[in-house]
C-alpha positions as CSV (number, residue, x, y, z in Angstrom):
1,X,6.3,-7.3,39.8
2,X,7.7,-3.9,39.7
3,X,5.6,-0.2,40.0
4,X,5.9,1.6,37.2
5,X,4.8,5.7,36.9
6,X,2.2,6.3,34.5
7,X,3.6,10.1,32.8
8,X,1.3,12.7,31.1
9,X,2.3,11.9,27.9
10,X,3.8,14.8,25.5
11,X,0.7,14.7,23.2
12,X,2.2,17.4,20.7
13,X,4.1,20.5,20.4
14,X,3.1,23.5,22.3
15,X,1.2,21.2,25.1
16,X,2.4,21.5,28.0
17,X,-0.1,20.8,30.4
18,X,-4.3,19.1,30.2
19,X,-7.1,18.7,32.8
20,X,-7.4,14.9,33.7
21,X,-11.1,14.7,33.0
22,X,-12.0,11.2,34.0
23,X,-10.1,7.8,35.4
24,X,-12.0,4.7,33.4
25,X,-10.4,2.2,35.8
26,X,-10.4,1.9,39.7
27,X,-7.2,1.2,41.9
28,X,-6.8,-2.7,42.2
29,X,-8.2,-3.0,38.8
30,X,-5.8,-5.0,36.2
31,X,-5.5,-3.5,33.3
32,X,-3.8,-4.1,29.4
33,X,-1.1,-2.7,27.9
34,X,-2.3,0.1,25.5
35,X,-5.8,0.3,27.5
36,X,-7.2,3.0,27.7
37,X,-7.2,4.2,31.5
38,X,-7.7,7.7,31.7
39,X,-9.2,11.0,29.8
40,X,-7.3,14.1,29.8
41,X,-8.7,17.5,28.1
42,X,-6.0,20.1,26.4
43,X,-7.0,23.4,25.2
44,X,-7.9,21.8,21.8
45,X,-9.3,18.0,22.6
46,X,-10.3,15.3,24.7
47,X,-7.1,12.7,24.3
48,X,-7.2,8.8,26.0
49,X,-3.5,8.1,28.6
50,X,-3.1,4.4,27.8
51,X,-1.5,1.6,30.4
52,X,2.0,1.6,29.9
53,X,2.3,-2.6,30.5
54,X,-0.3,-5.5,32.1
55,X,-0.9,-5.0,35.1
56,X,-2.6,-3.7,38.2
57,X,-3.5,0.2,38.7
58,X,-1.9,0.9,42.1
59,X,-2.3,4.3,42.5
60,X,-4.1,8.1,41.0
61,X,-1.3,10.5,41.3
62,X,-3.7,13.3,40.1
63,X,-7.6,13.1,40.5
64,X,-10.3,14.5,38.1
65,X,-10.3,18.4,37.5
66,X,-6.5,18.7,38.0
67,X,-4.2,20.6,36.4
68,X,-1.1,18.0,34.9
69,X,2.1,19.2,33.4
70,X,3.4,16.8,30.1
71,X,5.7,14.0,32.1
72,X,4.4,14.4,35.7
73,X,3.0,11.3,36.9
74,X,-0.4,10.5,37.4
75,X,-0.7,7.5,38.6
76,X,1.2,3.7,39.0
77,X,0.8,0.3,37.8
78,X,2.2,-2.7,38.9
79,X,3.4,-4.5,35.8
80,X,3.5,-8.0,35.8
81,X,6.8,-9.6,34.8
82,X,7.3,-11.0,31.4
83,X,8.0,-14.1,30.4
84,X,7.2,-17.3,32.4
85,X,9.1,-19.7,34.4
86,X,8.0,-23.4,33.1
């Protein structure tokens, strides 16, 4: 299983930064790709960071009320591998 960062995404043009407002899962939780696993706020809305693979949340890079630039990390997964040896 590999660690994988979990980027602010660029949610649009002209945002450059949001306020992570929430984390809606714990480290050592597994998580779905495409789950939503945190809330971030930008000047104009509340937007969902989804998991970027299945997995388990290793680490929050950033914790609620800070300040994230678009592509810094905010936290890791460790993705489970694809595919299955039988």
């Amino acid at each position: 299983m590999a660690d994988h960062a979990i980027p602010l995404p660029r949610f649009g043009e002209g945002v450059s930064s949001a306020e992570l407002m929430n984390w809606l899962v714990a480290i050592g939780e597994t998580v779905k790709d495409g789950q939503d696993i945190a809330e971030v706020r930008t000047a104009k809305a509340v937007l969902s960071v989804a998991a970027p693979c299945n997995g388990v949340l290793t680490a929050q890079h950033a914790q609620e009320g800070d300040d994230v630039e678009a592509g810094q990390s905010i936290g890791a997964i460790k993705c489970a591998e694809t595919g299955s040896s039988t």
